[in-house]
N, CA, C and O atoms as a GROMACS GRO file, in nm:
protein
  380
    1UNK      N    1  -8.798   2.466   3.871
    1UNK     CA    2  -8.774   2.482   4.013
    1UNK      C    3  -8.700   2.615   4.036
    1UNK      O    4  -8.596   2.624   3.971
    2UNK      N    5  -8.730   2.712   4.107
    2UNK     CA    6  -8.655   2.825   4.184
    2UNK      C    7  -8.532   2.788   4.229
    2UNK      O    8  -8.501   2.671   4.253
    3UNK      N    9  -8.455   2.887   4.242
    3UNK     CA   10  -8.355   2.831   4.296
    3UNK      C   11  -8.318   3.023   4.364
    3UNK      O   12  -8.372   3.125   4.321
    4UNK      N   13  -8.219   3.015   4.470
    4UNK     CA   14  -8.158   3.138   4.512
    4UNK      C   15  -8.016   3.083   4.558
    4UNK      O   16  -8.008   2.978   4.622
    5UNK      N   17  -7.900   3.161   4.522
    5UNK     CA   18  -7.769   3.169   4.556
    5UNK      C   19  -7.778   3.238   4.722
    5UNK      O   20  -7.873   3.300   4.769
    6UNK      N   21  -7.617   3.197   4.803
    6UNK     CA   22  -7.653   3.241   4.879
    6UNK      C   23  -7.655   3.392   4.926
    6UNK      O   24  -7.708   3.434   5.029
    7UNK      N   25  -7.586   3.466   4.827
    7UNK     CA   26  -7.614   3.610   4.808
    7UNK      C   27  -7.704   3.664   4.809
    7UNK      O   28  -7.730   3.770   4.866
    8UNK      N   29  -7.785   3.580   4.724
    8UNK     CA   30  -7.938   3.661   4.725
    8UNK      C   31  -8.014   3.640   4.807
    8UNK      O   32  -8.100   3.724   4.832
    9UNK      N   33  -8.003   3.493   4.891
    9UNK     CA   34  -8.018   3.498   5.017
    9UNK      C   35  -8.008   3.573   5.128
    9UNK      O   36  -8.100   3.593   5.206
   10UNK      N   37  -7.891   3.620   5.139
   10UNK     CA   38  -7.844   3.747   5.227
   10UNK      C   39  -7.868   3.874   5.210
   10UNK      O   40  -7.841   3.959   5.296
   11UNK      N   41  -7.937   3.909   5.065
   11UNK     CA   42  -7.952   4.017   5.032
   11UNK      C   43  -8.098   3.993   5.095
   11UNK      O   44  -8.125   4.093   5.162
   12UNK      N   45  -8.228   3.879   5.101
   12UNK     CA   46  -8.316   3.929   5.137
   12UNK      C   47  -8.326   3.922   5.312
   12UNK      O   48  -8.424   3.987   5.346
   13UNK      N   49  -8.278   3.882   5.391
   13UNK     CA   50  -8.184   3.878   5.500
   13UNK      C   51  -8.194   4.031   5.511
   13UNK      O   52  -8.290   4.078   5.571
   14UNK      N   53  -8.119   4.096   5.468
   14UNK     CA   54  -8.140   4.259   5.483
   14UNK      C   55  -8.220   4.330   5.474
   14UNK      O   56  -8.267   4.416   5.549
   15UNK      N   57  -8.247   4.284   5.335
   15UNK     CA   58  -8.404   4.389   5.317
   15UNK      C   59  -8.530   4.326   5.400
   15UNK      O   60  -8.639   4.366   5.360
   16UNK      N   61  -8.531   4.276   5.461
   16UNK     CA   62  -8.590   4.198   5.573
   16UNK      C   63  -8.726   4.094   5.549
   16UNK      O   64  -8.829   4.066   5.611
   17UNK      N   65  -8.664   4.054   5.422
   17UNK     CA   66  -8.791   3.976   5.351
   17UNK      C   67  -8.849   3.831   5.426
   17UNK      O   68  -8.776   3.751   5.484
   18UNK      N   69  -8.984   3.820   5.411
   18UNK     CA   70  -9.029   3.745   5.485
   18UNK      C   71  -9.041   3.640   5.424
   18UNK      O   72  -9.111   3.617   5.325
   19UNK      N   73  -8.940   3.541   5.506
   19UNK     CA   74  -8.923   3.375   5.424
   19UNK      C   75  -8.907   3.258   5.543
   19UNK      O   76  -8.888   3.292   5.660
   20UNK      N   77  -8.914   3.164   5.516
   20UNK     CA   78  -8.877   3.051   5.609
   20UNK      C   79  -8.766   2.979   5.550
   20UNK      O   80  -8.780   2.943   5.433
   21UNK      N   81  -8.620   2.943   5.631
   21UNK     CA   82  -8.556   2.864   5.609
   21UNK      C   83  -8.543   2.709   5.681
   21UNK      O   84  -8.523   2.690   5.801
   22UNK      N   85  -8.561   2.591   5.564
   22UNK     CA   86  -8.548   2.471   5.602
   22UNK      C   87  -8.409   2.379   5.557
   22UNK      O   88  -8.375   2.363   5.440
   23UNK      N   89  -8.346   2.330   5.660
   23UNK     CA   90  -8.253   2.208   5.654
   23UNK      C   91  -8.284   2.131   5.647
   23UNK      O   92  -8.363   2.082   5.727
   24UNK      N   93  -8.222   2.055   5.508
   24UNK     CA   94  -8.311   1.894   5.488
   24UNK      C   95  -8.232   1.814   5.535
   24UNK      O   96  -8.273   1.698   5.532
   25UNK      N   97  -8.071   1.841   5.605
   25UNK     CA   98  -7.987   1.746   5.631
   25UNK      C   99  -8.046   1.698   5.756
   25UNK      O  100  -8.149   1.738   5.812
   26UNK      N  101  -7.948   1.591   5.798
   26UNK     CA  102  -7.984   1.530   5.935
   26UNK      C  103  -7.923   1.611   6.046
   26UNK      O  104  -7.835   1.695   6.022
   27UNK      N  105  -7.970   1.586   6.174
   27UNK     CA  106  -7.975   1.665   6.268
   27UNK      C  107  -7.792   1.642   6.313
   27UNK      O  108  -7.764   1.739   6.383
   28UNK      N  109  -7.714   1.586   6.304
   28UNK     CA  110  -7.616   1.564   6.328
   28UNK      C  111  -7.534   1.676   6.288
   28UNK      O  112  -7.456   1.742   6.356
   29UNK      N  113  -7.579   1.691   6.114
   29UNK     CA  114  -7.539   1.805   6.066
   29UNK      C  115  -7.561   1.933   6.063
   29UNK      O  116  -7.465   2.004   6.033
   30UNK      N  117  -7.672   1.988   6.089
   30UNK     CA  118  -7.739   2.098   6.117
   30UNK      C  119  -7.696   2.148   6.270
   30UNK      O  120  -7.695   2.269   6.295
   31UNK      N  121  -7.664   2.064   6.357
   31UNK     CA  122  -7.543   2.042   6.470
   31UNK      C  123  -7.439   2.090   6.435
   31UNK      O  124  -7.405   2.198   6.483
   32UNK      N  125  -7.373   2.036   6.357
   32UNK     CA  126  -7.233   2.078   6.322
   32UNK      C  127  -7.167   2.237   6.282
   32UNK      O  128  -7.065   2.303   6.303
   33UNK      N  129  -7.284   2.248   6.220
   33UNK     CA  130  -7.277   2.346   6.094
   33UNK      C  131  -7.440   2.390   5.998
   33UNK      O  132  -7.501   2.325   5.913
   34UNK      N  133  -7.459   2.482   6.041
   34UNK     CA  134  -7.594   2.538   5.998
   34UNK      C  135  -7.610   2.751   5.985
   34UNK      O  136  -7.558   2.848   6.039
   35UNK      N  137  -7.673   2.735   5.920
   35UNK     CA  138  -7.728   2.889   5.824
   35UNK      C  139  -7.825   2.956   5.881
   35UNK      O  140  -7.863   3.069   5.851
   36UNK      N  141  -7.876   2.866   5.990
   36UNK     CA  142  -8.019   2.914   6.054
   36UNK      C  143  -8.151   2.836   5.992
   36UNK      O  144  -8.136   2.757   5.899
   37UNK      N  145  -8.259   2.859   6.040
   37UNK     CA  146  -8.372   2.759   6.008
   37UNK      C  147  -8.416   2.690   6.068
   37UNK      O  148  -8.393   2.711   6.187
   38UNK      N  149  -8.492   2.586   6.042
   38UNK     CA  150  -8.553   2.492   6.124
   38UNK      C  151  -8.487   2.339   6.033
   38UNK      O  152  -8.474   2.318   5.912
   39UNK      N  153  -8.459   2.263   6.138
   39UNK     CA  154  -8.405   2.130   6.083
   39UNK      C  155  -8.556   2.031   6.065
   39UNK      O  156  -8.633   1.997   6.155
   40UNK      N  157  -8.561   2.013   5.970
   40UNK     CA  158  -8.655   1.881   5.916
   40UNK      C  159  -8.601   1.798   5.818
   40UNK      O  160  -8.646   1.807   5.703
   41UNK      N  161  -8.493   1.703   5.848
   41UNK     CA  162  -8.486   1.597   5.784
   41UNK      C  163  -8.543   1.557   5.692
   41UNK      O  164  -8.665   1.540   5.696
   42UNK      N  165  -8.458   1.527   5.564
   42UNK     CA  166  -8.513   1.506   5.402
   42UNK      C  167  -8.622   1.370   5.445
   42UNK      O  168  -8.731   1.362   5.389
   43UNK      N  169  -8.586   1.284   5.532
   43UNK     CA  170  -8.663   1.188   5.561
   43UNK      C  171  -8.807   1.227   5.656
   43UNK      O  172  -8.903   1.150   5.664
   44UNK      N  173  -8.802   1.306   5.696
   44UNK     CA  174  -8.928   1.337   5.779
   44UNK      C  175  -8.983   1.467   5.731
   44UNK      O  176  -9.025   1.545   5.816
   45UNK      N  177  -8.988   1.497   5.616
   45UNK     CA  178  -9.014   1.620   5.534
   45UNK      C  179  -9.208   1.559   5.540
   45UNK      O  180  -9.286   1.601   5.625
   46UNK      N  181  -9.237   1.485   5.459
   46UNK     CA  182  -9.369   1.435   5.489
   46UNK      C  183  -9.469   1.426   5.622
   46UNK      O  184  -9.588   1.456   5.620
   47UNK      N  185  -9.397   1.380   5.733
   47UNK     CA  186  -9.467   1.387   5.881
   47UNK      C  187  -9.461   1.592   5.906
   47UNK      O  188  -9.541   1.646   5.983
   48UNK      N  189  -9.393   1.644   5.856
   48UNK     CA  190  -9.378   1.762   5.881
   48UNK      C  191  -9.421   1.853   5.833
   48UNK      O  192  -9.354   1.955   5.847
   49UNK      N  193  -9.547   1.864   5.756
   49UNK     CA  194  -9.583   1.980   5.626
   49UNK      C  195  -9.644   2.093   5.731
   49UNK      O  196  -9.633   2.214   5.712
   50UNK      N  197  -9.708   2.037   5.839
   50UNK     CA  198  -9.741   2.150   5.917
   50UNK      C  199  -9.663   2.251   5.971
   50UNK      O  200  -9.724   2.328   6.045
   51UNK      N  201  -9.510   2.275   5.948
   51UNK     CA  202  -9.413   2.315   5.945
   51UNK      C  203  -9.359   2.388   5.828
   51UNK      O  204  -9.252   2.448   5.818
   52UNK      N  205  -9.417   2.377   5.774
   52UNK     CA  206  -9.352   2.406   5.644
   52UNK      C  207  -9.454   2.530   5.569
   52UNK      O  208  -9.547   2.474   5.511
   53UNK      N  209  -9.462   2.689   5.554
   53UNK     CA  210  -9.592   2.685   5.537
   53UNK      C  211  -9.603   2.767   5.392
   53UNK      O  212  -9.497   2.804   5.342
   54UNK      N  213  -9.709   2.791   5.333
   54UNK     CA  214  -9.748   2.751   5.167
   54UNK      C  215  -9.771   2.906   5.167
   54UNK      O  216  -9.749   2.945   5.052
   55UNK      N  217  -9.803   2.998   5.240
   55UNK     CA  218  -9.782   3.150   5.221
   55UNK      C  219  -9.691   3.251   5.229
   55UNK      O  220  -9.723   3.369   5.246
   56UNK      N  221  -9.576   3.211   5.219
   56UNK     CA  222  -9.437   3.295   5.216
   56UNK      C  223  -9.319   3.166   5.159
   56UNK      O  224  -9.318   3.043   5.168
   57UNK      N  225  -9.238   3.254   5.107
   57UNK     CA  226  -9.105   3.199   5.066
   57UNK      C  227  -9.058   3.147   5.133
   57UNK      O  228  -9.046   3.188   5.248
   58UNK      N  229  -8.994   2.992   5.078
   58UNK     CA  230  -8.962   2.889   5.139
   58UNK      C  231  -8.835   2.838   5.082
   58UNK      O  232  -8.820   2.777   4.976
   59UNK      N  233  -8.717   2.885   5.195
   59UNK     CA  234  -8.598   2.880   5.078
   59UNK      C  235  -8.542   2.738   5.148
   59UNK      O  236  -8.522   2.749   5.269
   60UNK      N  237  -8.516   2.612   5.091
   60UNK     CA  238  -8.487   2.489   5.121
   60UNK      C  239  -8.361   2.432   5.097
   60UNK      O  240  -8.340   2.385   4.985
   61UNK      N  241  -8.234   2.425   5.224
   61UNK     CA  242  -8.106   2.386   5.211
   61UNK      C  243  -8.034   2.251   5.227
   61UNK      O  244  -8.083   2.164   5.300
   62UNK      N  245  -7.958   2.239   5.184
   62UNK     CA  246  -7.911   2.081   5.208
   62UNK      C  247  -7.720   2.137   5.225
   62UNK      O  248  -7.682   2.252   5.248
   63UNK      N  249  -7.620   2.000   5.203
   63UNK     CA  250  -7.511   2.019   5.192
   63UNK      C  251  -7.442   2.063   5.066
   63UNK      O  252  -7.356   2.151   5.064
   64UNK      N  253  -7.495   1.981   4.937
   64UNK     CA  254  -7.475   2.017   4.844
   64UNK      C  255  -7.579   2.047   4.726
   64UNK      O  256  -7.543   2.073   4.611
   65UNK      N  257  -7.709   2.040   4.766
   65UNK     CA  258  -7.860   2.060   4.688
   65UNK      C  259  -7.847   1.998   4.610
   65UNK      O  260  -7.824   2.038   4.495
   66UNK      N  261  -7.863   1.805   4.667
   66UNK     CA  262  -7.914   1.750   4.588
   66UNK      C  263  -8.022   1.719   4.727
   66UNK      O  264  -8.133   1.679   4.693
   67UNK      N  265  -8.007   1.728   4.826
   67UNK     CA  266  -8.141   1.693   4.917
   67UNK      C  267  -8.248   1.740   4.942
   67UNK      O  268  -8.356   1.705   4.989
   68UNK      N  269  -8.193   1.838   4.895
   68UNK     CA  270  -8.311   2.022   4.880
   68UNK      C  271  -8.427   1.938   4.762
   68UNK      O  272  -8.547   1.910   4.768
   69UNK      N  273  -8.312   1.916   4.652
   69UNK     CA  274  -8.376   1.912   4.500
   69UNK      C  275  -8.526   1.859   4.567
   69UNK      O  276  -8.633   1.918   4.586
   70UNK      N  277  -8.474   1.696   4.597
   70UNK     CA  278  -8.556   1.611   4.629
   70UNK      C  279  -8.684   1.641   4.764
   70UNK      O  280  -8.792   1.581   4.770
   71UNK      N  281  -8.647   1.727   4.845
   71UNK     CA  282  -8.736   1.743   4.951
   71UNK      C  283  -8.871   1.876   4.843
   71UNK      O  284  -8.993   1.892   4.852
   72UNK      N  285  -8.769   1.941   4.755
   72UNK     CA  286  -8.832   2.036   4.722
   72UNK      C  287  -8.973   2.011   4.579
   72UNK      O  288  -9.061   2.082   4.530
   73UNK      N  289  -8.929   1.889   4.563
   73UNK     CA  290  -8.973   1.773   4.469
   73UNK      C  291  -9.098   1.706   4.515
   73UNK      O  292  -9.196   1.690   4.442
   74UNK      N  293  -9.086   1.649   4.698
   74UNK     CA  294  -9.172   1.589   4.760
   74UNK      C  295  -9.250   1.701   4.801
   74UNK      O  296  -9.369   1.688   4.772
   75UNK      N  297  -9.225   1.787   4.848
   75UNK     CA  298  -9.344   1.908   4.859
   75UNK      C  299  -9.484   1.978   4.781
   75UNK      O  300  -9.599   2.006   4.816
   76UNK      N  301  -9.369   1.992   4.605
   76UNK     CA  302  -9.443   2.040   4.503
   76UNK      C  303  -9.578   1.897   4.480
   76UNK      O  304  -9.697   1.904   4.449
   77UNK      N  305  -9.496   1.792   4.508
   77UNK     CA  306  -9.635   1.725   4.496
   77UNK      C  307  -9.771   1.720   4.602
   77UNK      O  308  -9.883   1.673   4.582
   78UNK      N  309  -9.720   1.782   4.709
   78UNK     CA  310  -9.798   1.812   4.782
   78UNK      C  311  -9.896   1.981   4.735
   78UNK      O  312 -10.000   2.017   4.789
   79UNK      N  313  -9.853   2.023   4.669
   79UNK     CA  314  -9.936   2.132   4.624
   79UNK      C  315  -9.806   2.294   4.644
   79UNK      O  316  -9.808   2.406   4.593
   80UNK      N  317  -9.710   2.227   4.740
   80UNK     CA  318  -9.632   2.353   4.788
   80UNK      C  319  -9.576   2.438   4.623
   80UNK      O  320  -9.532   2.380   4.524
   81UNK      N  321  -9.599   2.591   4.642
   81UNK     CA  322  -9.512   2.638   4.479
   81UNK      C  323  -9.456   2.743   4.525
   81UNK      O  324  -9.436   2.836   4.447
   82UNK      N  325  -9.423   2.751   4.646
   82UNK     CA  326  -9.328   2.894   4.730
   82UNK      C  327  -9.233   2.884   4.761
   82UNK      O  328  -9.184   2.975   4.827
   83UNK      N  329  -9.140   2.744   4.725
   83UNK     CA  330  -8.989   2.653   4.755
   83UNK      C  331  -8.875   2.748   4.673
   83UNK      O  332  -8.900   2.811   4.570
   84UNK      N  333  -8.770   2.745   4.730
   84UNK     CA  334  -8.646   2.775   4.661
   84UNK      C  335  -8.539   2.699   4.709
   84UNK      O  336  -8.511   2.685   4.828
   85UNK      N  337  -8.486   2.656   4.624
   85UNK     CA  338  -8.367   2.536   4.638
   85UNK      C  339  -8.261   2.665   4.652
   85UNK      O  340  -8.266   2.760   4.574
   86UNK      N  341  -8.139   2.651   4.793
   86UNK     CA  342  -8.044   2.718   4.793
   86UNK      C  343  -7.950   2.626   4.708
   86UNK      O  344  -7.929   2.506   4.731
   87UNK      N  345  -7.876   2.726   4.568
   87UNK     CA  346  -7.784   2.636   4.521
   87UNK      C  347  -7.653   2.618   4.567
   87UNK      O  348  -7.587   2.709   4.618
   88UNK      N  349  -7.618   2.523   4.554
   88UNK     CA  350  -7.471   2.429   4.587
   88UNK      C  351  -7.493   2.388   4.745
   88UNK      O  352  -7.422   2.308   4.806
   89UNK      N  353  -7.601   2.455   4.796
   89UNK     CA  354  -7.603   2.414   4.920
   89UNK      C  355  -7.512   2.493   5.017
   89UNK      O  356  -7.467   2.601   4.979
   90UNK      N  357  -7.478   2.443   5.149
   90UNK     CA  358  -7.402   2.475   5.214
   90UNK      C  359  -7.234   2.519   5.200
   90UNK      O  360  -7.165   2.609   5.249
   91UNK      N  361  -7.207   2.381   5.089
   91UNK     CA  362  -7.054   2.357   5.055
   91UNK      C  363  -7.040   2.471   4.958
   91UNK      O  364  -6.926   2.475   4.910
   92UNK      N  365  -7.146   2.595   4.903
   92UNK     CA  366  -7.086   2.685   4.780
   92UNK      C  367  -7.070   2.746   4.896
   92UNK      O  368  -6.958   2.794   4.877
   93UNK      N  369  -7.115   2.793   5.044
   93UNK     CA  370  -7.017   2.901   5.111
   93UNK      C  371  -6.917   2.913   5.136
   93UNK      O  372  -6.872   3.022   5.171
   94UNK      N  373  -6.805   2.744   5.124
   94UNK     CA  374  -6.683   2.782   5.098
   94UNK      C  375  -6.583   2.802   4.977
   94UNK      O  376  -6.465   2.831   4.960
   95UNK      N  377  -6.696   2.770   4.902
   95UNK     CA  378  -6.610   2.847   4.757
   95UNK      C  379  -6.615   2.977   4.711
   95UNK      O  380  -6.550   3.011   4.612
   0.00000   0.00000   0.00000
């Protein structure tokens, strides 16, 4: 599985690389506190693939990437291979 820190995140952020960011948390949280992206719930990741799309980088966040892991898990079986799990999730931006 891919994975990107959120540095390197931000680094392609600059260089203005063309990616899609997804929140797998629930909408409560992506409310609260969010990175940007589109919110699709680890649970409604399946009703949603038309959202999700298979020709550009697909960097996939949660709170602490274990929801990523798993959304990024349910995808690949769908055929998706353009996923990147952000690691630690949300909670490594405050460390």
């Amino acid at each position: 599985m891919q994975s990107v820190d959120y540095k390197q995140l931000q680094k392609w952020q600059q260089e203005g690389k063309d990616f899609d960011l997804i929140d797998v948390r629930e909408e409560f949280e992506h409310e609260h506190f969010n990175i940007g992206g589109r919110n699709i719930p680890l649970g409604e990741i399946g009703q949603n693939l038309q959202h999700i799309p298979q020709d550009k980088a697909v960097v996939v966040y949660c709170a602490k990437g274990i929801r990523s892991v798993i959304a990024i898990q349910k995808l690949m079986q769908k055929g998706y291979t353009n996923l990147y799990n952000l690691s630690g999730g949300v909670y490594a931006l405050s460390s």
